[in-house]
C-alpha positions as a printed Julia matrix, in Angstrom:
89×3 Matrix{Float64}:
 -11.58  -48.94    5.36
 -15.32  -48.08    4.09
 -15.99  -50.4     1.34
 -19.77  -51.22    0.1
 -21.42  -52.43   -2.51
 -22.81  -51.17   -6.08
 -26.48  -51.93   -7.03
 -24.94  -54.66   -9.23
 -23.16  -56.13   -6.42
 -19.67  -55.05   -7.3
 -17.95  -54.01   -4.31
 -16.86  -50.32   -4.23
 -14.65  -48.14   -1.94
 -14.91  -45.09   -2.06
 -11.81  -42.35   -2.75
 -12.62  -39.3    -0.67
 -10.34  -35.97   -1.82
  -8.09  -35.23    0.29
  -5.34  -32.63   -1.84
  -6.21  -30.33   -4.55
  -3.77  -28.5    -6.78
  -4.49  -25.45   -6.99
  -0.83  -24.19   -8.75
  -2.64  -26.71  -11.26
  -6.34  -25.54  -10.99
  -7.89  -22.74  -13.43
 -11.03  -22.14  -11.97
 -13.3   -23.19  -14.46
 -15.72  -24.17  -11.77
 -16.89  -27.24  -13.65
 -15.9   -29.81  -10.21
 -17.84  -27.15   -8.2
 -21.17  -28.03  -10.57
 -20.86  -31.37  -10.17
 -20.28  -32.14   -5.91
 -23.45  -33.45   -4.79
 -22.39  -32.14   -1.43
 -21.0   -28.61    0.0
 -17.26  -29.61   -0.28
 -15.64  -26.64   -2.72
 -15.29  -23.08   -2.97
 -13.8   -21.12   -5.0
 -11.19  -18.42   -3.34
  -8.67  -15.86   -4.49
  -4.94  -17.39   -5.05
  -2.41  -14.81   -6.02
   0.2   -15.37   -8.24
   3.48  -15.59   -7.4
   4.91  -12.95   -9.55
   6.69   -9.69   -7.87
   5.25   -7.26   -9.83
   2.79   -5.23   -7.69
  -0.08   -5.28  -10.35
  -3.61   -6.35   -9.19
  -4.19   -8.36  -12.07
  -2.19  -11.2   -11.02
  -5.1   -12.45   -8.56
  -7.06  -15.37  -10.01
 -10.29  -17.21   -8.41
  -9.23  -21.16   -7.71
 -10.81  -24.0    -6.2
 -10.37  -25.25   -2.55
 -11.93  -27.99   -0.82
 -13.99  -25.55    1.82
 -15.27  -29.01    3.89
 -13.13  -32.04    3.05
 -15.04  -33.91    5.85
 -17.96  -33.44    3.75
 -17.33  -35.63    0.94
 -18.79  -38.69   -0.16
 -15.82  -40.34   -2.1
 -18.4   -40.2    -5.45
 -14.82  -38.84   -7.3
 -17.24  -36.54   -9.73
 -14.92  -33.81   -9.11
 -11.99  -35.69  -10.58
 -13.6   -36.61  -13.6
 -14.49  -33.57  -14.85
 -11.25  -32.04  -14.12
  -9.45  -30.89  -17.0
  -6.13  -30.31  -14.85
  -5.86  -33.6   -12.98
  -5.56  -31.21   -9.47
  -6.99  -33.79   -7.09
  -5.56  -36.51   -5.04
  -8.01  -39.31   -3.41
  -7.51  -41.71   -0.41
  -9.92  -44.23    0.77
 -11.23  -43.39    4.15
């Protein structure tokens, strides 16, 4: 397991995303904003309705490059769905 310290000395490990949600996500972009790093990308999810209506297609997050994350966690904080899961390395 990677652990390190903070600048104050406090040790730290890092929890690296490894799930998102997206039945939970909305798409509000705001976790894409905030990754320091090229992890997310917003794609087309359709809806699971049986109706054969266009408008059932909504943009989502995904994590794009998963091995690309730092473990920072910024994404999960400004989540207003709670859609990601973490694991230390």
């Amino acid at each position: 397991m990677i652990t390190g310290l903070t600048r104050g000395g406090v040790e730290w490990t890092p929890q690296f995303a490894t799930n998102l949600d997206q039945a939970k996500c909305i798409g509000c972009g705001r976790c894409y904003k905030v990754c320091p790093r090229n992890v997310l990308d917003l794609v087309e999810r359709e809806l699971e309705d049986d109706d054969d209506s266009d408008d059932d297609n909504m943009m989502v997050m995904s994590l794009a490059n998963p091995l690309d994350c730092i473990g920072c966690g910024s994404c999960g904080r400004v989540c207003p769905k709670s859609c990601y899961t973490y694991a230390p390395a």
